[in-house]
Legacy VTK file of the C-alpha trace (Angstrom):
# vtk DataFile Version 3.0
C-alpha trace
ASCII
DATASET POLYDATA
POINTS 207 float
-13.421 -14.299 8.379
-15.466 -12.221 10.890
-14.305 -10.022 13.512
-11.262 -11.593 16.102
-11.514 -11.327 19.492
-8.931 -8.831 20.965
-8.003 -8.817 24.951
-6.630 -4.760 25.740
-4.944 -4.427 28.703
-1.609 -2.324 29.717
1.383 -4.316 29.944
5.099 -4.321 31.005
6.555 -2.714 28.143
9.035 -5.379 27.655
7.076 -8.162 27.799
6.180 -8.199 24.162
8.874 -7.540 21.469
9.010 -6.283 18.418
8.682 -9.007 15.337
12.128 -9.628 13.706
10.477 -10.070 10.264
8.722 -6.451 10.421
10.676 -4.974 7.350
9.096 -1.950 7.561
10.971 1.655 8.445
8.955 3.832 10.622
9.921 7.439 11.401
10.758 6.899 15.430
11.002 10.562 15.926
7.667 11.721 14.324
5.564 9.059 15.991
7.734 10.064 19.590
6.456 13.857 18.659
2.959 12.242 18.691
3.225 10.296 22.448
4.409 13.529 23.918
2.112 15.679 22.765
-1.333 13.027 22.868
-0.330 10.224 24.823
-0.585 6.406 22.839
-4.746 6.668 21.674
-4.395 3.721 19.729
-3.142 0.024 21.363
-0.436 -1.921 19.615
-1.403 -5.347 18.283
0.256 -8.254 20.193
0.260 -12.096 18.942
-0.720 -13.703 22.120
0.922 -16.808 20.840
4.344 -15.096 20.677
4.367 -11.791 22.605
5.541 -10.608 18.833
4.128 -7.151 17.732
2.113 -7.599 14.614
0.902 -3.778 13.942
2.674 -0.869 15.690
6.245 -2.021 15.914
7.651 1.696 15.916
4.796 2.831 18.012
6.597 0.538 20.905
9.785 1.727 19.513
9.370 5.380 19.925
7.705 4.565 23.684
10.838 2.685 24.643
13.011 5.221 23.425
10.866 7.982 25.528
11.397 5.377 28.592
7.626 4.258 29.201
7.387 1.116 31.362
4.587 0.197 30.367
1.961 0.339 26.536
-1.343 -0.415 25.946
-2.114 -3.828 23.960
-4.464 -5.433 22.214
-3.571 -9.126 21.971
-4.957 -11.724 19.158
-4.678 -15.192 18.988
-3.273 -16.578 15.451
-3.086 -20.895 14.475
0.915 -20.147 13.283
3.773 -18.047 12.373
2.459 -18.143 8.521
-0.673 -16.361 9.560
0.851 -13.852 11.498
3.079 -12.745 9.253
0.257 -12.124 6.569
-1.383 -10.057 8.819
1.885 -8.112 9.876
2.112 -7.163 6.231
-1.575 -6.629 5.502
-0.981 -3.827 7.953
2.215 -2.317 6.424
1.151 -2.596 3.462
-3.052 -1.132 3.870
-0.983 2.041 5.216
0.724 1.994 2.220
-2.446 1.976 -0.063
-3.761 5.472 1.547
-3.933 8.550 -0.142
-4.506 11.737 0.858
-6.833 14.580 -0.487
-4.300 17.482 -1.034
-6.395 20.320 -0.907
-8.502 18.950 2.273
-5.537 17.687 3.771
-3.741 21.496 2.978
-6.723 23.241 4.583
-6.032 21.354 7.748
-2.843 21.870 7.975
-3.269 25.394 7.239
-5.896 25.851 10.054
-3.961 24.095 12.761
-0.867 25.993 11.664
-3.147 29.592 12.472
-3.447 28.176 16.219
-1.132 28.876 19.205
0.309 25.069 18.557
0.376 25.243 15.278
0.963 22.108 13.750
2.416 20.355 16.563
1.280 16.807 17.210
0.490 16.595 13.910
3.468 14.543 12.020
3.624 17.280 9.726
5.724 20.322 9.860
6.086 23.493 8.107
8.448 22.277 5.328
5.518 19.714 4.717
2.721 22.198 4.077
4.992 24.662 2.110
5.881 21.216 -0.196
1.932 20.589 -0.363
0.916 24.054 -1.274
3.668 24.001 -4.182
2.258 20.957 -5.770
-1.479 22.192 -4.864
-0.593 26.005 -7.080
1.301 24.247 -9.413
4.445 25.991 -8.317
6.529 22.543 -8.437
5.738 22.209 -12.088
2.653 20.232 -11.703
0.103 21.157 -13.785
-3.707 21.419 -12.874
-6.104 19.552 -14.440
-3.536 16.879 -16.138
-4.739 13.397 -15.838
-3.544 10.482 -13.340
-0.925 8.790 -14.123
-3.172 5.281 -14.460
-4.646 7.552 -17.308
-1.489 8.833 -18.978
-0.104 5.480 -19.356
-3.361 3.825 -20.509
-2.941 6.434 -23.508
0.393 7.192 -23.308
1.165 7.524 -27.183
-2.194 10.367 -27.280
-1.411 12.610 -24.433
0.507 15.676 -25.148
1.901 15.976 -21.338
5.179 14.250 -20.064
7.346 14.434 -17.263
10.349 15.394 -16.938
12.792 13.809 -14.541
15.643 15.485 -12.918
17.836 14.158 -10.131
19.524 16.938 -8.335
20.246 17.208 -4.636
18.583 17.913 -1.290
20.524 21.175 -1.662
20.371 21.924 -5.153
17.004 21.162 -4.812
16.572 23.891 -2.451
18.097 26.332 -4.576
16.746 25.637 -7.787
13.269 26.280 -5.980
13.979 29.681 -4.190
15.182 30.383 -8.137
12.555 29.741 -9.672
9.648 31.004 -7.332
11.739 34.465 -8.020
11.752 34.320 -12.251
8.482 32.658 -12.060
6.896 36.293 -9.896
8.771 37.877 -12.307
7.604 36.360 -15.347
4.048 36.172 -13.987
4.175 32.558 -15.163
1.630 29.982 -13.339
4.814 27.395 -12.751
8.030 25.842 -12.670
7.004 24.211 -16.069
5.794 27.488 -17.737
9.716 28.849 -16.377
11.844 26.349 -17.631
9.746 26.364 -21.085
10.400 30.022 -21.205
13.693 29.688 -20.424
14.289 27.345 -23.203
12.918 28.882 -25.531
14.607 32.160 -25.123
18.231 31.188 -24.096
20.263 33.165 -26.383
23.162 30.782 -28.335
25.699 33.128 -28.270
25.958 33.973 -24.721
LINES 1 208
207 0 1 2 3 4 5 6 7 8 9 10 11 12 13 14 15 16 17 18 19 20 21 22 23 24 25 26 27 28 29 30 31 32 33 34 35 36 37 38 39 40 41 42 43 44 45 46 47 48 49 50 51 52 53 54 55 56 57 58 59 60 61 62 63 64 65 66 67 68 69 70 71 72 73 74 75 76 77 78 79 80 81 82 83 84 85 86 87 88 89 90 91 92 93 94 95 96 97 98 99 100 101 102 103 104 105 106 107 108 109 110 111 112 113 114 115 116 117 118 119 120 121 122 123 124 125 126 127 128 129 130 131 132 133 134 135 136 137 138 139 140 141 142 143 144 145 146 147 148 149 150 151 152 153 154 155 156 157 158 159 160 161 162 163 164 165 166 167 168 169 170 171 172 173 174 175 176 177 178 179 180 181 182 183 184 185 186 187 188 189 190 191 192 193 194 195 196 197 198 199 200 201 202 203 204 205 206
């Protein structure tokens, strides 16, 4: 398969639609953050067949919801429904796939968050790069240098690390983390693991 011919051109906004088999859940308010503050730099992608959005359903979501008449299109010509519906999930699912690099990604965020518009237009928000630095220090109870977790399972019985798992909520969450950032500076321990070991291991019976 080589490269498809794609026709761009600006169209009435509701002349395509969105496809009723896109199972995907975008985040409508993050990606209307974007078309305020940038404008739409990348064009949907349109089944000419259909008028049925293959790739960037929520992108023509989140421009209908900030009332734009019209959206820039780039319209492909599949043989059938089958086909287009293997693309529409190639494309949910590629996005999927990515990674990020934490530290790069961190050092971004930290330099756009210096500026006078910090890290608007970005997707993230503060809350994000204060979760990224956590797991970056090791201040979420990850722990530097362990291996990935394709490695840990291929030898899962030699490893001395684990996780531990527990559910709490949104809230508690919140709480438990403000907690232990305090004990942790006043332990001088490295992380949330090093606390709750500590912890553990000194929690007196009888009280």
């Amino acid at each position: 398969m080589s490269a498809r011919e794609i026709a761009y051109r600006i169209v009435d906004i509701d002349s395509v639609k969105t496809h009723p088999k896109n199972v995907r859940q975008g985040d409508i308010g993050a990606i209307s953050e974007s078309l305020k503050a940038h404008g739409q730099y990348r064009p949907i992608v349109v089944d000419e067949r259909t008028n049925l959005i293959l790739a960037g359903n929520h992108t023509w979501k989140a421009a209908k919801a900030l009332g734009w008449s019209e959206i820039n299109a780039g319209f492909i010509e599949t043989k059938d429904d089958d086909e287009a519906l293997r693309i529409l999930l190639a494309d949910n699912r590629t996005t999927d796939l990515a990674t990020y690099d934490d530290k790069q990604l961190a050092n971004l965020l930290k330099d756009l968050a210096d500026t006078d518009e910090g890290l608007l237009g970005t997707a993230f928000d503060g809350d994000d790069l204060d979760d990224l630095i956590y797991k970056l220090d090791g201040s979420l109870g990850f722990i530097k240098d362990v291996p990935d977790a394709s490695e840990q399972l291929a030898n899962f019985d030699l490893t001395d690390t684990r996780n531990l798992v527990l559910p709490f909520t949104k809230q508690n969450i919140e709480i438990i983390k403000q907690r232990l950032n305090e004990i942790m500076k006043n332990l001088n321990k490295q992380s949330f693991s090093e606390v709750v070991l500590f912890l553990a291991e000194n929690y007196d019976r009888n009280n």
